[in-house]
C-alpha positions in Angstrom: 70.6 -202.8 45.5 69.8 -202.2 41.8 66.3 -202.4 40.2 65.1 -202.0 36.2 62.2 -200.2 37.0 59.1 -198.6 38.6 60.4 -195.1 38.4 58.1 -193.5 36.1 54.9 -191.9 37.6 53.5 -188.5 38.9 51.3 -190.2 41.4 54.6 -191.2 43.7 55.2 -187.6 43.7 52.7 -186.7 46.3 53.2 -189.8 48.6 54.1 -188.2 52.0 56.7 -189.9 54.1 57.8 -189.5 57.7 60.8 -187.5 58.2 62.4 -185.2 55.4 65.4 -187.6 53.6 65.4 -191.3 52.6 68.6 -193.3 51.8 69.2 -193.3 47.6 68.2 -196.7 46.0 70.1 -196.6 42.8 67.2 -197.6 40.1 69.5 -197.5 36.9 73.1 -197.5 35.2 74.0 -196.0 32.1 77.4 -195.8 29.9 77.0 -192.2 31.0 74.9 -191.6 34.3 73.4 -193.4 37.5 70.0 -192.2 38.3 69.1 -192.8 42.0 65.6 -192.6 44.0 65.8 -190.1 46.6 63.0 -188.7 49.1 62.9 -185.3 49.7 60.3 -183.5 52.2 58.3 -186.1 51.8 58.3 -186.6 47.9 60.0 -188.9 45.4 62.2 -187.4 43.0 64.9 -188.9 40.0 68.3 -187.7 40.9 70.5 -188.3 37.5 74.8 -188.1 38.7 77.8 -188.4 36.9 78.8 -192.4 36.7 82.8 -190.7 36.8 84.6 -187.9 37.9 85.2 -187.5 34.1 85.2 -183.7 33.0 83.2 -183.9 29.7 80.6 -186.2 31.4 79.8 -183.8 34.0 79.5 -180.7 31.2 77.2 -182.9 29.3 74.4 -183.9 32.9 75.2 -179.7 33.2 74.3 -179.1 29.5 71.4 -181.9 29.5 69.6 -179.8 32.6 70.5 -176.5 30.4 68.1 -178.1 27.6 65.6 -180.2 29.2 64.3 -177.1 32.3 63.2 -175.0 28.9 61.1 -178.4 28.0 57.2 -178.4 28.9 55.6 -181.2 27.2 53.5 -184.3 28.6 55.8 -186.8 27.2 58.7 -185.7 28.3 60.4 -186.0 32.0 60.3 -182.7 33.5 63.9 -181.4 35.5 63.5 -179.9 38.6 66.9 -178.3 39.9 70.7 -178.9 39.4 71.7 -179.3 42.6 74.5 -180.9 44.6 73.6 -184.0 46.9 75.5 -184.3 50.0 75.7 -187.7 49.4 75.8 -188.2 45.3 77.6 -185.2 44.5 75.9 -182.9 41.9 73.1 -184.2 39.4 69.9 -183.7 38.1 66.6 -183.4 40.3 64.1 -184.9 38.2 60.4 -185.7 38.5 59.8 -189.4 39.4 57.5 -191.6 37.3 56.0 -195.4 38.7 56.5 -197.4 35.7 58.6 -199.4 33.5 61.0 -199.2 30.3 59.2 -199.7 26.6 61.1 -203.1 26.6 59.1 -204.1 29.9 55.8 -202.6 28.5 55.9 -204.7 25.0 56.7 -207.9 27.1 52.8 -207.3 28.6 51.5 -207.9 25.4 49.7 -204.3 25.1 47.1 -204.2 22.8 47.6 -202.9 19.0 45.6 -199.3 20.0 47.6 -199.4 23.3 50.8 -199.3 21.3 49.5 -197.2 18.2 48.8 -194.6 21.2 52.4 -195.0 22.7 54.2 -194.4 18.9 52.1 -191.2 18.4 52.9 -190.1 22.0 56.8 -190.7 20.8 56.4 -188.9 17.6 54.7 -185.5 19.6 57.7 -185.5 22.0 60.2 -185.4 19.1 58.9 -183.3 17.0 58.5 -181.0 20.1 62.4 -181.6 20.5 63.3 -180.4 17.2 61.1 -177.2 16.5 63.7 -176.3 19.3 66.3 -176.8 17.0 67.6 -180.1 19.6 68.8 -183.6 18.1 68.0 -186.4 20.5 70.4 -188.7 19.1 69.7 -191.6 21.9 65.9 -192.6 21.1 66.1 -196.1 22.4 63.6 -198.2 24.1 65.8 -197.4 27.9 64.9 -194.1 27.3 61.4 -194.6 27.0 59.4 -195.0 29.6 55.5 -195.9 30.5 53.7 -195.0 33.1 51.5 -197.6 35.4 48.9 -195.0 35.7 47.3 -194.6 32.3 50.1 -195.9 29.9 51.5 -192.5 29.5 54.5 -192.3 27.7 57.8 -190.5 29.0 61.2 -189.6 26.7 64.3 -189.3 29.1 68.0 -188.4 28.5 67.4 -186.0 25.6 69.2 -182.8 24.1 72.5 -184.3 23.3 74.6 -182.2 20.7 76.2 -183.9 17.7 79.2 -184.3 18.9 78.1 -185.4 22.4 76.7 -188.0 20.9 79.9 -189.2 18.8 81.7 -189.2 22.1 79.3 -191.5 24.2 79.2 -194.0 20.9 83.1 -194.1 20.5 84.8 -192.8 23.6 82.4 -194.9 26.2 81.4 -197.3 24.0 78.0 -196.6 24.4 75.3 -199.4 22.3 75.2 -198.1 18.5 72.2 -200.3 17.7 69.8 -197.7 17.6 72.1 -195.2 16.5 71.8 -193.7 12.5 74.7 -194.9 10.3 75.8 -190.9 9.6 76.0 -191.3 13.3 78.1 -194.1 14.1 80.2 -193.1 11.1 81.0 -189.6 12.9 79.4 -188.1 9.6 79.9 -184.2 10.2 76.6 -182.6 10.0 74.1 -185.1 11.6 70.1 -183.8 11.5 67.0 -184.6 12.4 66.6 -187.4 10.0 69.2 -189.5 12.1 66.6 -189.6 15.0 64.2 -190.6 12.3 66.6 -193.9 11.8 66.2 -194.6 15.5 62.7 -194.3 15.5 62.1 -196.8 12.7 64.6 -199.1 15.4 62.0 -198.8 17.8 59.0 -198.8 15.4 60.1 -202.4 14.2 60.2 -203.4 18.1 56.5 -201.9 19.1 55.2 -203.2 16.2 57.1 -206.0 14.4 56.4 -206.3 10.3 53.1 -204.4 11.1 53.4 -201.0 9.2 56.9 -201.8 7.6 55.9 -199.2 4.6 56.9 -196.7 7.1 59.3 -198.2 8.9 61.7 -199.2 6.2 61.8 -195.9 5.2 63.0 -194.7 8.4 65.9 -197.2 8.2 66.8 -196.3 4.9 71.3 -196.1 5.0 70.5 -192.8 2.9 69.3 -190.2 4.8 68.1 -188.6 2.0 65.8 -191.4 1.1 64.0 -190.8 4.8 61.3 -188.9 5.9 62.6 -184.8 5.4 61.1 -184.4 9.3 59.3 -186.4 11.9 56.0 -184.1 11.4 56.2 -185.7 7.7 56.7 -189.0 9.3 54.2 -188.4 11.7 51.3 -187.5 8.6 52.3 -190.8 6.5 51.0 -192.3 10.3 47.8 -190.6 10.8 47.2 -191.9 7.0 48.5 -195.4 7.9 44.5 -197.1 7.5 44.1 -195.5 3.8 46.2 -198.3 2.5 43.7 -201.2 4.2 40.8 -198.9 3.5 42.0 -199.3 -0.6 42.6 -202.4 -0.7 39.6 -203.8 1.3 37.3 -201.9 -1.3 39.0 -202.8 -4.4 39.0 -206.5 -3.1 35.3 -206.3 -2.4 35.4 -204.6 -5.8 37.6 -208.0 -7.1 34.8 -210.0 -5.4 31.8 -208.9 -7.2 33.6 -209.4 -10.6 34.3 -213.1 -10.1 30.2 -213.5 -9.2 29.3 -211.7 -11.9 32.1 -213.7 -14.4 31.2 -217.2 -12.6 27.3 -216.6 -13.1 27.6 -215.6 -16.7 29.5 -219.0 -17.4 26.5 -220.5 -15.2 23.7 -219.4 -17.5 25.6 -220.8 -20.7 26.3 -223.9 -19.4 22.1 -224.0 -18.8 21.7 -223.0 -22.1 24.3 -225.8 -23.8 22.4 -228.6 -21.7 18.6 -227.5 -22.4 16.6 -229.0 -24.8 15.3 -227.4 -28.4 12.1 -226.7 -26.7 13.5 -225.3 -23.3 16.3 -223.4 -25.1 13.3 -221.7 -27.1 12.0 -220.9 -23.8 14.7 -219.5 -22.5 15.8 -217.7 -25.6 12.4 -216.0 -25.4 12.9 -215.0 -21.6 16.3 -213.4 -22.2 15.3 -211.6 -25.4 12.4 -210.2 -23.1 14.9 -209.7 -20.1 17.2 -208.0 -22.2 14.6 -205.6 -24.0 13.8 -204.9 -20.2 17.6 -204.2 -19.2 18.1 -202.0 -22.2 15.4 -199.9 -21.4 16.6 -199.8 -17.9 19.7 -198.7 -19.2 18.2 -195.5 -21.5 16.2 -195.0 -18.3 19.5 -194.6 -15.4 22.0 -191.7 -15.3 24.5 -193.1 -14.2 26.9 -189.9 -12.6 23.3 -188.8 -10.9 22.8 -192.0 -9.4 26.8 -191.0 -7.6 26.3 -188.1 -6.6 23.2 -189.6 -4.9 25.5 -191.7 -2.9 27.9 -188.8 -2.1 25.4 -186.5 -1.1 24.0 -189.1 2.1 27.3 -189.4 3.2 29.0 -186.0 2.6 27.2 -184.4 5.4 28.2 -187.2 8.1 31.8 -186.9 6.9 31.8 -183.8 7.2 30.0 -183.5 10.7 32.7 -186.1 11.6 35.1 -185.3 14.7 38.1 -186.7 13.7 39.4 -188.9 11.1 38.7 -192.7 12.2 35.0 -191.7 12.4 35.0 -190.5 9.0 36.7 -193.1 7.6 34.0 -195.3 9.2 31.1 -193.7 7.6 32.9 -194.0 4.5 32.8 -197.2 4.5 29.1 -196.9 3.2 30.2 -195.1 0.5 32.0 -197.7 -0.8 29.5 -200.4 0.4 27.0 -198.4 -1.6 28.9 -197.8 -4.9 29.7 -202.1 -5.1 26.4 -202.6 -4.7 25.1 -200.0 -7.4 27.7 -201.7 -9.8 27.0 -205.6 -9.0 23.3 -204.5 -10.7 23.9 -202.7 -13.4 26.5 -205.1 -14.3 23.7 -207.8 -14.2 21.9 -205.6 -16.4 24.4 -204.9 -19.2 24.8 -207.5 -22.1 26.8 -206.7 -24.7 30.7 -206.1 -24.2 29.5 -202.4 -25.4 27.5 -201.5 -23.0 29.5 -203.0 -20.0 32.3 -200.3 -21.1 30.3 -197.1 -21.4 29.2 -198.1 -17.9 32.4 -198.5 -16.5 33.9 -195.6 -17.5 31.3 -193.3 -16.8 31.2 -194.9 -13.2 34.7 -194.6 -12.2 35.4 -190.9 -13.5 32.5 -190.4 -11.1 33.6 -192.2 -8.6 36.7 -191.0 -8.7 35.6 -187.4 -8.4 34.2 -187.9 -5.6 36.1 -190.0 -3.6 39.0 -187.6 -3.6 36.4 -184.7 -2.2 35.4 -186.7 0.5 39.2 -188.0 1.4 40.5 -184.0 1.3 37.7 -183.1 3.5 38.7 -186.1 5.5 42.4 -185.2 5.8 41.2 -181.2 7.5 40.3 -183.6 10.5 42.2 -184.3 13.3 43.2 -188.2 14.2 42.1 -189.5 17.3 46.1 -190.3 18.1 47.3 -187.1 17.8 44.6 -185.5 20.1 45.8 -188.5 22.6 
């Protein structure tokens, strides 16, 4: 009997069962490795076993428990014991997990902040994987795993060397489609940055064309042109929202500017079509509204009427507790500042006077947007404290 699945949960681990020993279900088959259920006193465990008798194989599930019993982090499947099972030979004792692979998850139809969740979980366990100086080198969606209870996720099979990994890609034949091509080209000195390749592989999975500015850089054939480390990868994804915040503001922005152009050629084609008397009329109105908007002008500071805005949102940004509720209240900022120029646009005539405004109204703007984004990047994301 062979299942796909439901081996990834902590909350199996405390089921109690009659009688101390259960007969091994074998949930999994690797190039490498089986990895078997087995009860013992009472509790599931993993056991991982040599698929062969093959030498190397063996050093490597001996190397692999080495590595992975120095590993404590939530995303990551604890090791228990190397031990030799009276049945399965010698392997692995490994925590057991109810769940299913990252292939199985996506084919739920998990929600985008379920997912942005599960990439940020993926990017804490590797970057906890190489401040110990490991390279995964097998970051594929088997080897990820998500819970059932909570959608937590789990990294398996890590702490290959370099040259482990050239030898399950070209002596077993092992699947190079995750694989970096300084890897499947037996390059001598594979880093970090060919697990960065691999995560772009899955990133383009979780998340299709969503987010490719990051992705493609992952999969860039020069690993000089990727990320230098996954903690640099993982700030460019904490930032990922400052690119829609932009753009949504400048559009807004865009907006504003074609009302303001369309009403303009409006009020000339009223002009053009009004009789002598009612183009005196309206002659006399505008010459009066436009004594009025010049003396609003010589009246308005424009860079204190900024700093007004910045000043009723500086303290909520900076009372904010994490990034995303920041950005929210920035959004007022920016609401604030269109509406401010959509009137004094309205009250600006001459070609002259619509420049000095402008200029004097982005340096300010300007100045202090980028104080309120660097107080913004100080605060922690909501995914990274997940």
């Amino acid at each position: 009997m062979k299942e796909t699945s439901a081996f990834f949960s902590q909350t199996d681990t405390n089921h109690t069962f009659s009688g101390n020993t259960h007969e091994p279900v074998l949930l999994r088959s690797t190039g490498l490795s089986n990895l078997y259920r087995i009860c013992k006193d009472g509790k599931y465990y993993i056991f991982k076993t040599s698929k062969s008798n093959n030498e190397h194989v063996r050093q490597l599930l001996k190397r692999e428990y080495e590595i992975g019993k120095e590993c404590s982090h939530p995303n990551i499947v604890s090791m228990i014991a190397y031990k030799e099972d009276a049945t399965l030979g010698e392997g692995i004792l490994m925590e057991y997990i109810e769940g299913r692979t990252l292939s199985e998850f996506l084919n739920e139809a998990p929600t985008l902040s379920l997912r942005c969740k599960i990439f940020s979980e993926l990017l804490s366990a590797i970057i906890y994987i190489h401040q110990k100086g490991l390279v995964h080198n097998d970051i594929k969606p088997d080897n990820i795993l998500i819970s059932t209870n909570g959608n937590s996720l789990k990294l398996l099979d890590f702490g290959l060397s370099d040259s482990d990994a050239h030898y399950a890609l070209h002596t077993l034949g092992c699947s190079s489609k995750y694989a970096s091509p300084e890897l499947i080209k037996h390059e001598e000195r594979v880093d970090v940055r060919s697990d960065i390749y691999s995560i772009g592989c899955v990133m383009k999975e979780i998340f299709g064309n969503k987010y490719s500015h990051i992705s493609h850089r992952c999969l860039k054939e020069d690993k000089e042109s990727r990320y230098r480390d996954v903690t640099q990868l993982a700030n460019t994804w904490k930032k990922r929202n400052d690119i829609w915040i932009a753009t949504m503001f400048f559009s807004t922005l865009f907006i504003l500017l074609l009302l303001y152009v369309s009403f303009s050629v409006k009020q000339e084609q009223i002009i053009e079509t009004t009789s002598k008397h009612d183009s005196y009329i309206i002659k006399q109105k505008q010459k009066e509204k436009e004594a009025d908007r010049k003396q609003a002008q010589q009246e308005i500071s424009v860079p204190s009427k900024i700093k007004s805005f910045y000043l009723i949102v500086a303290d909520s940004v900076k009372n904010a507790s994490h990034q995303e509720e920041a950005q929210q209240v920035m959004m007022s900022f920016y609401q604030s500042l269109a509406q401010y120029q959509e009137e004094m646009l309205a009250k600006t005539i001459s070609p002259q006077e619509k420049d000095i405004f402008l200029k004097i109204y982005t340096e300010e703007m300007n100045k202090y947007n980028d104080i309120l984004w660097d107080i913004i990047k100080e605060k922690p994301s909501v995914y990274s404290q997940e």
